[in-house]
C-alpha positions, 0 to 999 in steps of 0.5 A, spaced: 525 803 131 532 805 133 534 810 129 538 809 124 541 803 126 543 798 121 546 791 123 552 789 119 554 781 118 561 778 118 564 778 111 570 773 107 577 776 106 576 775 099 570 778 099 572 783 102 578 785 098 574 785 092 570 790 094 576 794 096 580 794 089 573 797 087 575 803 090 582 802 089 583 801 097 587 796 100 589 793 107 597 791 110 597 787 115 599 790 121 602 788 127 596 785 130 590 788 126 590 789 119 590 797 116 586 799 111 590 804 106 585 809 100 587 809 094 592 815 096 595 810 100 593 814 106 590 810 113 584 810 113 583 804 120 584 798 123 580 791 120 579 785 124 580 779 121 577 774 125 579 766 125 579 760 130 581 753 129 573 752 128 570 757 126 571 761 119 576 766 117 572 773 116 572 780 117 568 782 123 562 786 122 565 792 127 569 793 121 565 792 115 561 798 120 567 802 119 570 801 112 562 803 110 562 810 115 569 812 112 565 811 105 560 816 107 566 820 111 570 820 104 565 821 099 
């Protein structure tokens, strides 16, 4: 196989933040992105929402793959 490799899927905006509030972290909308902020209110990164007039509004799976290594990198 390839290592440790995992594929990640797209998820929904309130998915997403319900996952956040578990951990007491949540995102602000930036100029372009969305910033992600942990419980200290110190930047963690930057999240793509995605969103087109056909297609669903989700968080892309890039950056479900960055929430979850700032997880491991914080403990």
């Amino acid at each position: 196989m390839y290592g440790n490799s995992m594929v990640y899927k797209p998820m929904s905006p309130k998915a997403f933040e319900s996952c956040l509030k578990m951990v007491e972290w949540h995102i602000e909308k930036g100029k372009i992105d969305w910033n992600l902020y942990n419980e200290n209110g110190n930047f963690v990164c930057t999240i793509q929402i995605s969103h087109g007039s056909k297609t669903k509004t989700e968080v892309t799976a890039m950056s479900i793959q960055k929430v979850k290594q700032s997880f491991k990198e914080m403990g």
